[in-house]
FIKOL-83887 format. One record per residue: x, y, z of N, C-alpha, C, CB in turn. Coordinates in steps of 0.001 Angstrom, whole numbers, plus 500000, padded with zeros to 6 digits. Glycine has a CB too. Example, Ala and Ser with C-alpha at 12.3 -4.5 7.8 and 13.67 -1.06 7.14 Angstrom:
513190494310507800512300495500507800513200496700507800511308495527509046512850497750507080513670498940507140512900500030507870514084499402505725
# end
This chain:
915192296012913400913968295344913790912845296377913891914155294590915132911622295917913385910438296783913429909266296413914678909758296643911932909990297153915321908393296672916758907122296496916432907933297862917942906662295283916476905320294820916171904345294474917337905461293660915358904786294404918426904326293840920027905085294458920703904452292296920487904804293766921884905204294509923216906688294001923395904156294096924637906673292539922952908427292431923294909339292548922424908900291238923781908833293055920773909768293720920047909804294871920190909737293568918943908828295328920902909037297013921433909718297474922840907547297680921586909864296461923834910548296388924377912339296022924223909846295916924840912724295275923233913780295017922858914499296329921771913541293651922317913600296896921396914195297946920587914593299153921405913247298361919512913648299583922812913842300190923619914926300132924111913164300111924202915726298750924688916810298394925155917757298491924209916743297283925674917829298358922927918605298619922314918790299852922195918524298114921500918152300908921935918396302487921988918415303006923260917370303283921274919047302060924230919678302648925431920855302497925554919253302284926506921512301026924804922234300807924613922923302305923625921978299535924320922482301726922603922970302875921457923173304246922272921675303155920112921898304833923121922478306254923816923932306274924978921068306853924780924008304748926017925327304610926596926238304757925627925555303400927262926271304026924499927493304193923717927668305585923207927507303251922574926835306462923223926792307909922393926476307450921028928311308862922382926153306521920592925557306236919252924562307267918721924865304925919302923662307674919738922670308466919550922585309392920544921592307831919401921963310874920202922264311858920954920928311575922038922411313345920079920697312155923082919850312356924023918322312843923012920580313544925167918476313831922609917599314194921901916986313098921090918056315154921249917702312573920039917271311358919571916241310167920857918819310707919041916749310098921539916574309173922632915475309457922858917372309170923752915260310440923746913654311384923627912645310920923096913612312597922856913409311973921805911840311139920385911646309962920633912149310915918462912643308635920130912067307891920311911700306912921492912346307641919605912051307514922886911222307336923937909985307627923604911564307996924984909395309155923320907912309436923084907327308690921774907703311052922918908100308524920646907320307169919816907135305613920864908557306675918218907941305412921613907736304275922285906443304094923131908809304133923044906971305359923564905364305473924576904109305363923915905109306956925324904345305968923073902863306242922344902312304362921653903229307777920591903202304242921327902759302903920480902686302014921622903878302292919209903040302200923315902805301484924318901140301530924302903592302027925598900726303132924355899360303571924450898749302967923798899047304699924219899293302664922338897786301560921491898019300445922125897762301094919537898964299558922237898999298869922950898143298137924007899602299252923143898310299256924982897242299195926107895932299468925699897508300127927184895562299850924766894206300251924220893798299131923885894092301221923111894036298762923208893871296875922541893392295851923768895784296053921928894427295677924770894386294994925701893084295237926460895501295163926343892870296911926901891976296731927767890356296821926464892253298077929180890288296969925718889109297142924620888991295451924609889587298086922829889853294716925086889476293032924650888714293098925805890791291593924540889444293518927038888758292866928339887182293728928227889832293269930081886767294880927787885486295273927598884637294251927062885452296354926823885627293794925859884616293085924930883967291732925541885378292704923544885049291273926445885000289877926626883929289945928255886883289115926720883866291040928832883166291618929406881664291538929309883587292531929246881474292352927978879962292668927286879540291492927484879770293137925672880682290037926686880083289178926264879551288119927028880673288866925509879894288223928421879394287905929754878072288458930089880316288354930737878297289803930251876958290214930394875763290145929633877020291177930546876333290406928076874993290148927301873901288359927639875683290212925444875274287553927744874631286123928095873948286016929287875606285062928178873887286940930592873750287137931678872525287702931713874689287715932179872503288862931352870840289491931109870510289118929272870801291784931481870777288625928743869805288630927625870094289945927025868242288449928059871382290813926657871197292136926448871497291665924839872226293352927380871957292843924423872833292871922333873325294519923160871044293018919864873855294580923817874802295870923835875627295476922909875585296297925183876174296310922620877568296540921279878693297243921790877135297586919821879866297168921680881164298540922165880987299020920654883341297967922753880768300342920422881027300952919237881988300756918273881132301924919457882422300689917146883299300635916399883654302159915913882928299687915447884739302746917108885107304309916892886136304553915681885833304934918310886803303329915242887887303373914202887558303258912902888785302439914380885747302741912822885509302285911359885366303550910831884234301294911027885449303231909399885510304702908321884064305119908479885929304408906368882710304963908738881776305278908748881243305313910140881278304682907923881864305848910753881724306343912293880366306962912727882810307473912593879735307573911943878597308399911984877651307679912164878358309161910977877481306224911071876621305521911371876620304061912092876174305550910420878093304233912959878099303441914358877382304233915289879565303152914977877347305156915301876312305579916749874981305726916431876646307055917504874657305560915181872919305287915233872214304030916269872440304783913543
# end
């Protein structure tokens, strides 16, 4: 299975705990992909809280009349998101 979300990434986790009780996989192994787990937790959480910004802005802009923007830090032309 290829973790795509949080609860196929959670289920794969459990499975490579499994796999390390059994000695399927060495500790070391385990590790790594503890720290791949984590990390892909981190986008994860990035996503989640970048919605609640957005959904945020979009309160406020209706609130005062603003056009604030959250930057687009991922687009390929980054340079001319912060103009």
């Amino acid at each position: 299975m290829t973790p795509v979300n949080s609860k196929s990434l959670l289920h794969f986790i459990f499975d490579q705990m499994e796999k390390l009780d059994r000695k399927e996989i060495t500790v070391q192994e385990g590790q790594i992909q503890a720290n791949l787990a984590k990390q892909a937790n981190n986008v994860l959480n990035y996503e989640l809280k970048r919605a609640d910004v957005q959904m945020k802005l979009t309160v406020h802009n209706a609130i005062y009349k603003d056009g604030l923007k959250l930057r687009e830090v991922e687009a390929k032309n980054f340079e001319e998101a912060m103009v």
